[in-house]
C-alpha positions in Angstrom: -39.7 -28.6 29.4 -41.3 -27.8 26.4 -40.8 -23.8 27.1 -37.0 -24.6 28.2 -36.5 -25.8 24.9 -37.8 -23.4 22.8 -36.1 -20.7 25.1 -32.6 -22.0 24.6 -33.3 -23.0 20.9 -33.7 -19.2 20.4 -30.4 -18.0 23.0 -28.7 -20.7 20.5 -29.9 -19.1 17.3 -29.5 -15.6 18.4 -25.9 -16.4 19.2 -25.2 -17.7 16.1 -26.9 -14.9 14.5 -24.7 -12.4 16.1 -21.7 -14.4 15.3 -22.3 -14.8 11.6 -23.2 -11.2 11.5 -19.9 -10.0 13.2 -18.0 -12.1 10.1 -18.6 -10.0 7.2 -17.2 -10.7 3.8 -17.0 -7.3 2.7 -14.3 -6.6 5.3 -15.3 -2.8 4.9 -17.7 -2.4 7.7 -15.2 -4.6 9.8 -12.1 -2.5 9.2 -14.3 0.8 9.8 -15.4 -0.6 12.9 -12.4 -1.9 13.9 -10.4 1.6 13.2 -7.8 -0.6 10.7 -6.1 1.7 7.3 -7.9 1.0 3.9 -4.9 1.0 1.5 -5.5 0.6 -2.3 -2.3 2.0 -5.0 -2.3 3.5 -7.9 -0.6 5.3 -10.6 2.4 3.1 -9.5 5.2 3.5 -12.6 9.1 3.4 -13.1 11.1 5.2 -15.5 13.2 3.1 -17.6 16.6 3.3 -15.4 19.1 4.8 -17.4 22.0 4.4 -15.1 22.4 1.4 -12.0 19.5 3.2 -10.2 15.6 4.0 -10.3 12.9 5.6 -8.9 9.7 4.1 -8.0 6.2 6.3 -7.9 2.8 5.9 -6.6 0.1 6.8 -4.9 -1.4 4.8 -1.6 -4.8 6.3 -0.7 -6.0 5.1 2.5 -9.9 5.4 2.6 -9.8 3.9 6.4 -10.2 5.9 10.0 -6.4 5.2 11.4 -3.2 6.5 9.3 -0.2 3.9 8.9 3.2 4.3 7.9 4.8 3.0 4.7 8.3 1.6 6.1 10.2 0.1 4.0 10.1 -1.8 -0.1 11.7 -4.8 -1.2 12.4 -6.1 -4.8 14.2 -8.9 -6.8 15.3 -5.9 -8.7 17.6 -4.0 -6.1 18.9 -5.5 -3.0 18.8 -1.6 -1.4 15.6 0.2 -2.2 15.0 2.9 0.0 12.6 5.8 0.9 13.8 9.0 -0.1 12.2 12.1 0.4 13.1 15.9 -1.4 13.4 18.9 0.3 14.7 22.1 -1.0 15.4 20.6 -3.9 17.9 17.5 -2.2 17.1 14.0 -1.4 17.8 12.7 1.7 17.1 9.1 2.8 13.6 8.5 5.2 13.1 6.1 7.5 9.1 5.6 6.7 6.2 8.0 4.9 3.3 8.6 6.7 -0.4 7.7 5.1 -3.0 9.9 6.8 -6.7 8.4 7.8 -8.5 9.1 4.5 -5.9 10.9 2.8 -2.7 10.2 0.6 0.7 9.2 0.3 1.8 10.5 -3.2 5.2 9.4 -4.3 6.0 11.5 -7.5 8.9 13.0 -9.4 10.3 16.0 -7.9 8.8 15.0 -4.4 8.6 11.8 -2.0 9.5 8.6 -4.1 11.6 4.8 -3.8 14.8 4.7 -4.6 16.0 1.7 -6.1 20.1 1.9 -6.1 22.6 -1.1 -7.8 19.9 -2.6 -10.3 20.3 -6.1 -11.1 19.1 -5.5 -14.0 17.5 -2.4 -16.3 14.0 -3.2 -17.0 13.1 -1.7 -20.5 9.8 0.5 -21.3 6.8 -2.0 -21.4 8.1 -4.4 -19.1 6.9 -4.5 -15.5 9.3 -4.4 -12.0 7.6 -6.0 -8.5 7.5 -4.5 -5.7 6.2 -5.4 -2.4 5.3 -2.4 0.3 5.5 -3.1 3.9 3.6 -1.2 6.5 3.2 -0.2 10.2 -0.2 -1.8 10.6 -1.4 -3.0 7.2 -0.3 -6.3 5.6 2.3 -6.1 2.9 0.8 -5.2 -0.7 2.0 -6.5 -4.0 2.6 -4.2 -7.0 3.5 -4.5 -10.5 5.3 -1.2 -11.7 4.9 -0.6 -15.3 8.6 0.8 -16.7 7.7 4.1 -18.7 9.6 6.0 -20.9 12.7 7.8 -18.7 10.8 11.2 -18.6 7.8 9.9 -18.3 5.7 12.2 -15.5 2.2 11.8 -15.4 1.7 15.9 -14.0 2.3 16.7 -17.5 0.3 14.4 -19.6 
């Protein structure tokens, strides 16, 4: 009885051990393991608006092992904020950007960007406009988008 005991005491705490050691709070190893994207922005900015529209730029890098898809942005700021893209020096509308496995989506001025159209308002330089991204796979991410000066492009600095 005694060797019963001690066998299942040890099944018990080997289970457990496995469980608590497939509940990381890093979340890294999880997501690698799991194939998930790693999204982190930056360089997210706005020039100040000087008509009823904007344009929206950042970068998403995703540091992960499966791409994702940016698909759409909301804001209190426009009620139609869209993707556009530029090709041959037009922009047409897009229905979603891709963000390759460790690699970048870069939204920038003369290239891929938001398009924010019939502002509710025109944020002024030093204020900041919310945003919130929605993916394909990833959960939707939060970002505050500092209003620059209107030529404001961060190639040239």
């Amino acid at each position: 009885m005694n060797r019963r005991t001690t066998a299942l005491s040890a099944t018990v705490a080997l289970a457990a051990t496995l469980a608590l050691t497939g509940c990381s709070s890093d979340g890294s190893s999880d997501s690698a393991k799991s194939g998930k994207p790693e999204l982190k922005v930056s360089g997210a900015f706005m020039p100040q608006p000087v008509m009823d529209m904007a344009g929206g730029f950042l970068t998403i890098t995703n540091s992960g092992d499966t791409a994702d898809r940016l698909t759409s942005v909301t804001s209190g700021l426009s009620d139609d904020v869209t993707l556009h893209e530029t090709k041959n020096q037009k922009m047409q509308q897009v229905k979603s950007f891709d963000i390759p496995a460790n690699g970048d989506l870069k939204l920038e001025r003369g290239g891929n960007h938001i398009m924010f159209m019939e502002l509710k308002g025109k944020p002024k330089q030093g204020e900041k406009v919310s945003v919130e991204l929605h993916f394909e796979k990833s959960d939707p991410i939060k970002v505050d988008l500092p209003v620059e000066a209107p030529n404001h492009n961060p190639k040239q600095h």
